[in-house]
Every structure is written in structure tokens, then in C-alpha cells.
C-alpha positions as CSV (number, residue, x, y, z in Angstrom):
1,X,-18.6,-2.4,-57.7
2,X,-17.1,-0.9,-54.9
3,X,-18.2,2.6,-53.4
4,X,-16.1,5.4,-51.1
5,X,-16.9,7.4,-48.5
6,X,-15.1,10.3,-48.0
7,X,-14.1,13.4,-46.1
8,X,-12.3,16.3,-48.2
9,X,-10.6,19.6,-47.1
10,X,-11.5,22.5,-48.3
11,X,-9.5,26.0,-48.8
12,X,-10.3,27.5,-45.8
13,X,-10.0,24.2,-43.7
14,X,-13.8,23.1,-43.5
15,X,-14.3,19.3,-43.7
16,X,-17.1,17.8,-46.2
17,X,-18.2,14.3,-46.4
18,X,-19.4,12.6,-49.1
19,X,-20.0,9.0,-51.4
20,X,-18.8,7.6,-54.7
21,X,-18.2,4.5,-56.9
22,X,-15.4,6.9,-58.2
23,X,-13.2,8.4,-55.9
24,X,-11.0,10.1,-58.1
25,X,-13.4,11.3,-60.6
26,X,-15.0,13.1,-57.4
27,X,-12.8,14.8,-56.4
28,X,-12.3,15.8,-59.7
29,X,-15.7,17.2,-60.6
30,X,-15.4,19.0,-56.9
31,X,-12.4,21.0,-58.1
32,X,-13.5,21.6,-61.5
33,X,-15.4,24.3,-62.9
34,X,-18.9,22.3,-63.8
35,X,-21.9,22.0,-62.6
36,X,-21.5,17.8,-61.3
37,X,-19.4,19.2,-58.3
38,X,-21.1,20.3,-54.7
39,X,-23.0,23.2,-54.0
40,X,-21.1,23.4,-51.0
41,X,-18.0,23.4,-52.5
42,X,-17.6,26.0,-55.1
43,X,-16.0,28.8,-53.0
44,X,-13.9,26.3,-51.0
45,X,-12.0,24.9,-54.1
46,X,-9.2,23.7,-54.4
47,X,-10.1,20.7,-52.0
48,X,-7.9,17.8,-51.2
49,X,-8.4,13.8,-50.2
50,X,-8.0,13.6,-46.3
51,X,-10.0,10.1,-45.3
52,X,-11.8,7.5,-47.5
53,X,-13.0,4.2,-46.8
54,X,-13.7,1.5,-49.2
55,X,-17.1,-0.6,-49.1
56,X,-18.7,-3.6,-51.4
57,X,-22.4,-1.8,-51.6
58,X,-23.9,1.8,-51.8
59,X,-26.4,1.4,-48.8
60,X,-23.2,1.0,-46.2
61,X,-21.3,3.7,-47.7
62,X,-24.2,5.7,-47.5
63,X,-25.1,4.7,-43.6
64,X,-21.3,5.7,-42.9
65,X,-21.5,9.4,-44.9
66,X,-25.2,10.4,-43.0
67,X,-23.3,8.5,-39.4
68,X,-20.1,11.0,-40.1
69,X,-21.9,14.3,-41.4
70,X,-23.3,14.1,-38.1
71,X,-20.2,14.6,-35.8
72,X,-18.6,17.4,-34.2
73,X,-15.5,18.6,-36.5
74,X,-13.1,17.8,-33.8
75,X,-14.3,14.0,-34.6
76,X,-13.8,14.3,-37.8
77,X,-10.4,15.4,-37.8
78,X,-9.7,12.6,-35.5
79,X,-11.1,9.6,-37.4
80,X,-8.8,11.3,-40.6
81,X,-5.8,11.1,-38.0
82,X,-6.9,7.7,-37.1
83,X,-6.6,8.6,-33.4
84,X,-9.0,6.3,-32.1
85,X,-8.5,6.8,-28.6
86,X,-10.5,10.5,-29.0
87,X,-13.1,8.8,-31.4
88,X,-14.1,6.6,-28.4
89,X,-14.2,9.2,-26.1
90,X,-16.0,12.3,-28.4
């Protein structure tokens, strides 16, 4: 089964990372009204894809998601833009 890691934009332009086995049921649940969405997310609806990357086992996705919560936004928004250049040098 494969699982996602993922980076979503919110409303007022805040980034949020997270991990699924189901991308678009996520991202679902984060825009609908129920409980299974994030905490974090509920004022920031709707939210939209911007970055996801594909891997075969839950403990790499998850490495990657706690690695990418901890960069600067300007990071973030690079490794979306896929501007690798900045990545190396942020």
C-alpha cells in the first residue's frame, strides 16, 4: 500500500504537512465539516493540494512529514516550486 506526504494551502496562505494511504480522501475529510479533519485546519478551509510525494511504507512517509514540518516556510514553498537550487542553500 502506498502512503503520501503532503503539504496543503490553506485560506489565508499558511502551509500544513501531513501523511496518508489516501490522498484524496484527505484532503477531503480536511475540507469537510467532520470531525476526521485537522485541528489545525478548521478555520483555514477551503485548502488545496500544493506538493505530495508518493512512498512504498508508512515509516518513510512519516520520517519525510516530521523532516518538512520542521523547515522555515520559505523552504516549503520552495520544495512545492521544486526550486532546488534555494532548497540546497536554505
Amino acid at each position: 500500500m502506498p502512503y503520501y506526504f503532503y503539504i496543503v494551502r490553506c485560506s489565508d496562505n499558511s502551509l500544513y504537512c501531513g501523511m496518508t494511504s489516501d490522498l484524496e480522501k484527505r484532503i477531503n475529510e480536511h475540507n469537510s465539516q467532520t470531525s476526521k479533519g485537522a485541528k489545525y485546519l478548521r478555520a483555514k478551509k477551503p485548502v488545496k493540494l500544493a506538493y505530495s510525494e508518493k512512498y512504498n511504507n508508512i515509516k518513510t512517509a512519516m520520517r519525510r512529514e516530521w523532516q518538512v514540518k520542521k523547515w522555515t516556510k520559505t523552504k516549503k514553498e520552495a520544495l512545492i516550486k521544486g526550486d532546488l537550487e534555494l532548497l540546497k542553500k536554505l
